[in-house]
C-alpha positions, 0 to 999 in steps of 0.5 A, a space after each residue: 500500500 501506498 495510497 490513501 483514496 477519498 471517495 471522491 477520488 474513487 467516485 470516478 471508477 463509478 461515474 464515468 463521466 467524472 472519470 479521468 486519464 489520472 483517475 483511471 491510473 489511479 484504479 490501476 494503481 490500487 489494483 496493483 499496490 492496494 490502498 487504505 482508508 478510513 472505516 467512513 469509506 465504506 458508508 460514503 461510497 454506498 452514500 455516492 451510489 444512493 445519491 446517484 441512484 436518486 439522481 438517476 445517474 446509475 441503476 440500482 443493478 448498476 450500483 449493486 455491482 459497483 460495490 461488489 467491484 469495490 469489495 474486490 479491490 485490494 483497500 485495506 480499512 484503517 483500523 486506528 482512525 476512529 481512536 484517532 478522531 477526537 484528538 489528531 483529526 479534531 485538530 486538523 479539522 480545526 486548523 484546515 477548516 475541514 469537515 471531520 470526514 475530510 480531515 480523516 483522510 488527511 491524518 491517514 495521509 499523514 500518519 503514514 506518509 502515503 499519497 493522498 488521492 482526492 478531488 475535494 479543493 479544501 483536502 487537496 490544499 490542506 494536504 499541500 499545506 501539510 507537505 503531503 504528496 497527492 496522488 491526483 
């Protein structure tokens, strides 16, 4: 692994109209080398094909299936995070103006040094801010 993907990053594996050169290269990469993300992951990728559900972006057979092709993809989830929530990802949630899910993938991102793939403006620049390498 040396990846932290946000969701945001992986939602262009499902709507290929957000899809790009770079974020298809980036599926390659967590296909070949795996990746790690927070436990909220799991609940903002199902929450990504709910809303797209409601917005007729993608079918709920459709949608089915993008998350049985997540479930096999090699992403590890975080299992220290959640200890980590009320102290160092308070912290960069405060400093960075970020939400706390956003600011969950920026202390992952920090806390092991891996690159950090997103699309969300704010984590981006928090994360250069930080000094970290982004993977987009």
């Amino acid at each position: 692994m040396s990846i932290v993907i946000d969701a945001s990053a992986a939602a262009c594996w499902i709507f290929k109209d957000e899809a790009t050169p770079a974020t298809d290269g980036l599926l390659t990469r967590v296909q070949d080398a795996g990746a790690i993300v927070p436990a909220l992951w799991n609940w903002q990728m199902a929450n990504l094909l709910v809303i797209g559900i409601r917005r007729a972006r993608v079918s709920v057979a459709d949608a089915t299936g993008h998350l049985a092709d997540l479930a096999l993809l090699p992403i590890a989830i975080d299992a220290e995070g959640s200890a980590r929530a009320w102290r160092e990802t308070f912290l960069l949630a405060q400093a960075h103006n970020l939400t706390a899910y956003d600011a969950a993938y920026l202390e992952l991102a920090q806390r092991t040094g891996f690159d950090l793939a997103s699309k969300d403006a704010d984590l981006c620049a928090a994360a250069k801010t930080l000094g970290l390498k982004l993977a987009l």
